[in-house]
MIVEX-99835 format. One record per residue: residue number from 1; x, z, y of N, C-alpha, C, O in turn. Coordinates in pm, whole numbers, plus 50000, padded with zeros to 5 digits. Example, Ala and Ser with C-alpha at 12.3 -4.5 7.8 and 13.67 -1.06 7.14 Angstrom:
// residues 2
+-----+-------+-------+-------+-------+-------+-------+-------+-------+-------+-------+-------+-------+
|   i |   n.x |   n.z |   n.y |  ca.x |  ca.z |  ca.y |   c.x |   c.z |   c.y |   o.x |   o.z |   o.y |
+-----+-------+-------+-------+-------+-------+-------+-------+-------+-------+-------+-------+-------+
|   1 | 51319 | 50780 | 49431 | 51230 | 50780 | 49550 | 51320 | 50780 | 49670 | 51424 | 50846 | 49668 |
|   2 | 51285 | 50708 | 49775 | 51367 | 50714 | 49894 | 51290 | 50787 | 50003 | 51341 | 50804 | 50114 |
+-----+-------+-------+-------+-------+-------+-------+-------+-------+-------+-------+-------+-------+
This chain:
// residues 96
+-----+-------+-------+-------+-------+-------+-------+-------+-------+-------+-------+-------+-------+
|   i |   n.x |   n.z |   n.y |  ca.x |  ca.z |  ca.y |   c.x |   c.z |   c.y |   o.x |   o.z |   o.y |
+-----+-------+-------+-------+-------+-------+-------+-------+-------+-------+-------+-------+-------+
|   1 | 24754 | 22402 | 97065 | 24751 | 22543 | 97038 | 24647 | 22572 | 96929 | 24529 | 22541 | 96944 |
|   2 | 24698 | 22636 | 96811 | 24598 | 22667 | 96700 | 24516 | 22786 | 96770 | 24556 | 22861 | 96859 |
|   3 | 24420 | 22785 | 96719 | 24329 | 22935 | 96744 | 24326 | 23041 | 96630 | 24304 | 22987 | 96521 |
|   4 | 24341 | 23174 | 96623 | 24374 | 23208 | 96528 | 24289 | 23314 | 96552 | 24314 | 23376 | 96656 |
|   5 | 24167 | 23366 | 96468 | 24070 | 23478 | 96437 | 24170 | 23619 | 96460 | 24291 | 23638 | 96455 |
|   6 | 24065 | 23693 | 96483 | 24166 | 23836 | 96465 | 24208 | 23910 | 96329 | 24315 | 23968 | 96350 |
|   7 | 24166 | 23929 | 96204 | 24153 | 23934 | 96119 | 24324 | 23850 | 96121 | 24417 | 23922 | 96159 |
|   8 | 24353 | 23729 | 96087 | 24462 | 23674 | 96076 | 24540 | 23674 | 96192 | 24636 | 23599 | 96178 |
|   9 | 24534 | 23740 | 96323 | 24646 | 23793 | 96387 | 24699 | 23961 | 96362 | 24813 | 23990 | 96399 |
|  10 | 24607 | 24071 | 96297 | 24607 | 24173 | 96202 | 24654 | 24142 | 96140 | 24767 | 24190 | 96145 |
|  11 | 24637 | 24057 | 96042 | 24724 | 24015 | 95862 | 24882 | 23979 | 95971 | 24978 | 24048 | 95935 |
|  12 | 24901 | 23913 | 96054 | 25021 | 23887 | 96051 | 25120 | 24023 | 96136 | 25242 | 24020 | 96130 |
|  13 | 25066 | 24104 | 96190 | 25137 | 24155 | 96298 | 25134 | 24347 | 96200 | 25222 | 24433 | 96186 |
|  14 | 25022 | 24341 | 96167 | 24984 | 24494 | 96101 | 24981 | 24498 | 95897 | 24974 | 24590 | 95816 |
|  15 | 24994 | 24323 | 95882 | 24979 | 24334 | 95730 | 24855 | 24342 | 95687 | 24761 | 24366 | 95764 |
|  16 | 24837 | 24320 | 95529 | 24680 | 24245 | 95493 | 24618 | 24386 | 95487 | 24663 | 24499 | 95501 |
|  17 | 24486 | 24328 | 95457 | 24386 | 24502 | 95413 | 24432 | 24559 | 95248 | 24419 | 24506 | 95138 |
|  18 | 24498 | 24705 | 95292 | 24529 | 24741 | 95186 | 24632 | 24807 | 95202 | 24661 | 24911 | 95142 |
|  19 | 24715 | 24736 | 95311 | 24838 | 24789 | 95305 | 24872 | 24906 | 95394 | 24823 | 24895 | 95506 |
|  20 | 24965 | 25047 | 95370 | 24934 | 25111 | 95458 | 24921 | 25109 | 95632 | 24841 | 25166 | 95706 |
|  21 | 25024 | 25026 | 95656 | 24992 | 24992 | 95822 | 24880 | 24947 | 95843 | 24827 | 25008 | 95935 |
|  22 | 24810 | 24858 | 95795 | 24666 | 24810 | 95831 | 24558 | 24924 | 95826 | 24458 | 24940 | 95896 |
|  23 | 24602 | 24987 | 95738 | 24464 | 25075 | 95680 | 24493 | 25171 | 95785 | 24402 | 25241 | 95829 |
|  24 | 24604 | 25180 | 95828 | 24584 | 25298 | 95960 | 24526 | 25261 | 96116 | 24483 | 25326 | 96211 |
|  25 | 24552 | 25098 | 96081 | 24488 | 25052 | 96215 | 24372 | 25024 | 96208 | 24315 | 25021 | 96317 |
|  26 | 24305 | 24999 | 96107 | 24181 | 24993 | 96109 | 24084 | 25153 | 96104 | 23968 | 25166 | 96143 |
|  27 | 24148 | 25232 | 96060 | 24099 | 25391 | 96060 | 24085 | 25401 | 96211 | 23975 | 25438 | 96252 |
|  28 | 24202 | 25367 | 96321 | 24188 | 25433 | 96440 | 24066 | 25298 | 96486 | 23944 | 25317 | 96489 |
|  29 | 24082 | 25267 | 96494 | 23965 | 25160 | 96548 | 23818 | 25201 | 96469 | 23713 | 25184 | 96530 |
|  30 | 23818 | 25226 | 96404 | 23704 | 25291 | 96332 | 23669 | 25417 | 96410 | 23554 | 25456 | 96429 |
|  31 | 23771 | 25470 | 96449 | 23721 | 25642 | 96526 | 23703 | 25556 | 96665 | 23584 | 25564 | 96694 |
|  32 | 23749 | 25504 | 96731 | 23771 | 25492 | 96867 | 23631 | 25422 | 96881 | 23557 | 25461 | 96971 |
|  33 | 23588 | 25317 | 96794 | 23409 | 25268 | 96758 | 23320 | 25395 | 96815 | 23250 | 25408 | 96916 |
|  34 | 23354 | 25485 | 96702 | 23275 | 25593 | 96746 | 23240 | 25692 | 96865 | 23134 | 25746 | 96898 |
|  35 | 23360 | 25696 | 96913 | 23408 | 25729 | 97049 | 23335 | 25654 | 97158 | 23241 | 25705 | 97220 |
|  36 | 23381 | 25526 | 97181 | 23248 | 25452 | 97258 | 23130 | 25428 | 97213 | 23050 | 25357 | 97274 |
|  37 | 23112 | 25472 | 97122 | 22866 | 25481 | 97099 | 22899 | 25578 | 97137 | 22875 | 25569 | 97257 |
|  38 | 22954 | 25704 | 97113 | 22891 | 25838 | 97167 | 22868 | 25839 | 97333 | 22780 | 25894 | 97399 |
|  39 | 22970 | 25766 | 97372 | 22964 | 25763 | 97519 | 22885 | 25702 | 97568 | 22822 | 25748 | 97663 |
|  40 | 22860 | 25579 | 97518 | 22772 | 25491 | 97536 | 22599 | 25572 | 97532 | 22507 | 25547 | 97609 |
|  41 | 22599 | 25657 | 97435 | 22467 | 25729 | 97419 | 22442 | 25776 | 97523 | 22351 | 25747 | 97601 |
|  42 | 22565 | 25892 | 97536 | 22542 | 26016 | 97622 | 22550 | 25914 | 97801 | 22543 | 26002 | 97887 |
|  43 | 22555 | 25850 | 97833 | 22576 | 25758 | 97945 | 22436 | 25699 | 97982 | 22376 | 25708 | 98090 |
|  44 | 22385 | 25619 | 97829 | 22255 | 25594 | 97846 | 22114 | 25689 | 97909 | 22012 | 25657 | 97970 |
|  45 | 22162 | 25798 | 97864 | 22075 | 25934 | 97877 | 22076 | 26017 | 98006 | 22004 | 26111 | 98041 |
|  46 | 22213 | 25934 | 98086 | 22208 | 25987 | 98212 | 22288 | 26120 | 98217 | 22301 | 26189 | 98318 |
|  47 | 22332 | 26142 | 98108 | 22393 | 26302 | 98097 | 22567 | 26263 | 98094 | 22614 | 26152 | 98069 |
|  48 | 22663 | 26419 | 98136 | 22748 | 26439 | 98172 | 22821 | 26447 | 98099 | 22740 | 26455 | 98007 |
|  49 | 22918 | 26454 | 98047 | 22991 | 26515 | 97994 | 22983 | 26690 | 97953 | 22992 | 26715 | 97832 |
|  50 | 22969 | 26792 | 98034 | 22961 | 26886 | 98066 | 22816 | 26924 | 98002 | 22778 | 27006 | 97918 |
|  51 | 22762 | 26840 | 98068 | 22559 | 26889 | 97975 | 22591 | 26898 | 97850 | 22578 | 27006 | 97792 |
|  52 | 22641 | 26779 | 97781 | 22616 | 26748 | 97641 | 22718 | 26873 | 97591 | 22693 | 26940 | 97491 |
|  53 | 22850 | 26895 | 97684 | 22921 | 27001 | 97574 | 22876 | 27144 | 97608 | 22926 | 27247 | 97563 |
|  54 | 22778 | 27137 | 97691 | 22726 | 27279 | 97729 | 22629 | 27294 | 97598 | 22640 | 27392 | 97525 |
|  55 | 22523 | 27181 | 97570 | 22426 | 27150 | 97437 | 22486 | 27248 | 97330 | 22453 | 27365 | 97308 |
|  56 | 22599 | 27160 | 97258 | 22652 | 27211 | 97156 | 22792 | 27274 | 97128 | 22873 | 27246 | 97040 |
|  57 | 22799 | 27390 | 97253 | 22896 | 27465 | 97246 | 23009 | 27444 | 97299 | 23093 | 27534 | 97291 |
|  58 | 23031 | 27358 | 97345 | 23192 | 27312 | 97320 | 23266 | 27259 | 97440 | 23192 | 27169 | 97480 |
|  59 | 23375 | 27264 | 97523 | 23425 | 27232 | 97643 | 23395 | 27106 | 97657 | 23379 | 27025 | 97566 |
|  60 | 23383 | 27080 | 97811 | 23403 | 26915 | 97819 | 23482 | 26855 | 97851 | 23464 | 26762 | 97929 |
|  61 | 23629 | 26895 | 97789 | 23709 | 26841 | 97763 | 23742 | 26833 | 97654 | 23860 | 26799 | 97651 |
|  62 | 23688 | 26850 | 97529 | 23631 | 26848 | 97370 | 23573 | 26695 | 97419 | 23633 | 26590 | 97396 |
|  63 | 23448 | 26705 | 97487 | 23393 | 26559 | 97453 | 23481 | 26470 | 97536 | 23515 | 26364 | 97483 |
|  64 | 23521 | 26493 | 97656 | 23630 | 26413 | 97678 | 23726 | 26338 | 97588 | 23760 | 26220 | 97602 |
|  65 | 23762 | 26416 | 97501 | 23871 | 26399 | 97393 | 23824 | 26302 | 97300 | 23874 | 26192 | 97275 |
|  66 | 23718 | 26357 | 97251 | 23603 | 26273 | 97122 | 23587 | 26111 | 97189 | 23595 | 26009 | 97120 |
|  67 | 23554 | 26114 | 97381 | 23507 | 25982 | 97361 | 23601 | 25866 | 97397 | 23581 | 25745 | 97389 |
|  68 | 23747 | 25959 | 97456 | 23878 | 25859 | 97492 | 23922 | 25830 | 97349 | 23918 | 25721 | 97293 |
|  69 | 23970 | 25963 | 97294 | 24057 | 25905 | 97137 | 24008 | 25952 | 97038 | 24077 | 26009 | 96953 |
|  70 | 23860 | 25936 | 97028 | 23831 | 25984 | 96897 | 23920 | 26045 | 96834 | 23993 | 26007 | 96743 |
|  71 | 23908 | 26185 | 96909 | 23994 | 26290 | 96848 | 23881 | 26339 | 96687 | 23760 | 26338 | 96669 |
|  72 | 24002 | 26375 | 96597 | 23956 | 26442 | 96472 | 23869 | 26536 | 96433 | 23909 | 26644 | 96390 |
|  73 | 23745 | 26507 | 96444 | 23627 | 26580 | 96450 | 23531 | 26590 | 96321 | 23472 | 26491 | 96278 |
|  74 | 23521 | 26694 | 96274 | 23454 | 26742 | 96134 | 23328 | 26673 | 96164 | 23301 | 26645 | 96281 |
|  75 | 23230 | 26639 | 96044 | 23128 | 26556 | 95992 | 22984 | 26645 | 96097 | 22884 | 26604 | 96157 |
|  76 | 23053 | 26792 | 96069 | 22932 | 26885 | 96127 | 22940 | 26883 | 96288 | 22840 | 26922 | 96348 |
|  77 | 23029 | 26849 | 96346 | 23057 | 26794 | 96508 | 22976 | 26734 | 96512 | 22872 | 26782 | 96556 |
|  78 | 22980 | 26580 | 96465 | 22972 | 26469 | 96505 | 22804 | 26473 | 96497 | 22728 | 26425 | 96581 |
|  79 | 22756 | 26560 | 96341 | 22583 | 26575 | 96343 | 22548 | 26635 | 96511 | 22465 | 26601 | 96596 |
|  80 | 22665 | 26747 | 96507 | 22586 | 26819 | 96644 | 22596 | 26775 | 96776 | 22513 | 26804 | 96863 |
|  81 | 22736 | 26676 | 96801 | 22703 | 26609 | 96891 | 22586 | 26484 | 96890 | 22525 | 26476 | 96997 |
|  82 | 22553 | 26406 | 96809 | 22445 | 26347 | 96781 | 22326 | 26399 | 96799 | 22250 | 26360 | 96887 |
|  83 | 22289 | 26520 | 96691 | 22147 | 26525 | 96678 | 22114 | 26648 | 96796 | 22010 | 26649 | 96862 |
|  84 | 22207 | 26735 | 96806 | 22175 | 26862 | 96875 | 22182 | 26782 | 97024 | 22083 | 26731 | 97075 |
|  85 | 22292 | 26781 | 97074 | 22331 | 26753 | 97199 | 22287 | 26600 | 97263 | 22243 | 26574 | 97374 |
|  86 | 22321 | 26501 | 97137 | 22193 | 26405 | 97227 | 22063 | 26367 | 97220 | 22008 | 26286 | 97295 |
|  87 | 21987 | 26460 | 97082 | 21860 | 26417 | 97006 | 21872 | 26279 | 96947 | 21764 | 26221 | 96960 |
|  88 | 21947 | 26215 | 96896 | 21942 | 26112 | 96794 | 21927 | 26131 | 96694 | 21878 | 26243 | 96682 |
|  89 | 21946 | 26066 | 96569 | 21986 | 26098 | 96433 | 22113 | 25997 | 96388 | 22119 | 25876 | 96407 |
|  90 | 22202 | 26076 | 96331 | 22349 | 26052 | 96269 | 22322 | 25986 | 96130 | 22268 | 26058 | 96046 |
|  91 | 22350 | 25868 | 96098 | 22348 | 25812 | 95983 | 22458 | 25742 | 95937 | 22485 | 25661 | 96026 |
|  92 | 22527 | 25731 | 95854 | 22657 | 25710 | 95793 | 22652 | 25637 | 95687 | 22595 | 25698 | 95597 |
|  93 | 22694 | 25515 | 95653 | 22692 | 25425 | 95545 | 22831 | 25391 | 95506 | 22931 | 25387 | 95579 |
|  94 | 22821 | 25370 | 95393 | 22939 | 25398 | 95323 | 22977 | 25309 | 95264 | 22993 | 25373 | 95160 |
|  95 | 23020 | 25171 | 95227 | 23107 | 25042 | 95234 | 23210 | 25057 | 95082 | 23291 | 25149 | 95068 |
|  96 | 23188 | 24949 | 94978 | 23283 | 24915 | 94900 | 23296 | 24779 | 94904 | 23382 | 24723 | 94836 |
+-----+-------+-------+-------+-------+-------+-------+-------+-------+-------+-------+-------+-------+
């Protein structure tokens, strides 16, 4: 049995980087990343669901949403769920 990296079970099943099927699977995996740190934060901190969306406005079934499917959430969310609602700081690096 060969062993085969994930990267080359992606290239074969979703197509190489670049192509549109890949680039969409790697986008959702990119949100869903985010989705578990946030949870992961807000978990660490001992807090609810409900606390954190009481923090910064917003139902907790909003953060529900954010931390199952990284639902589509504007840049200014994601600061306020970060910095407002869990006291962290949001930093974003940007990749060519």
């Amino acid at each position: 049995m060969e062993t085969k990296t994930l990267d080359q079970i992606k290239d074969k099943y979703y197509g190489t980087v670049g192509t549109p099927k890949r680039d969409k699977l790697e986008s959702e995996m990119a949100a869903l990343r985010i989705g578990v740190k946030l949870r992961a934060a807000r978990e660490n901190l001992k807090m609810t669901q409900l606390e954190l969306a009481t923090k910064i406005d917003k139902k907790r079934s909003f953060i529900s949403k954010v931390e199952n499917d990284s639902e589509n959430i504007t840049l200014k969310t994601l600061f306020d769920i970060v910095e407002r609602g869990l006291g962290g700081k949001l930093r974003i690096d940007v990749q060519f």
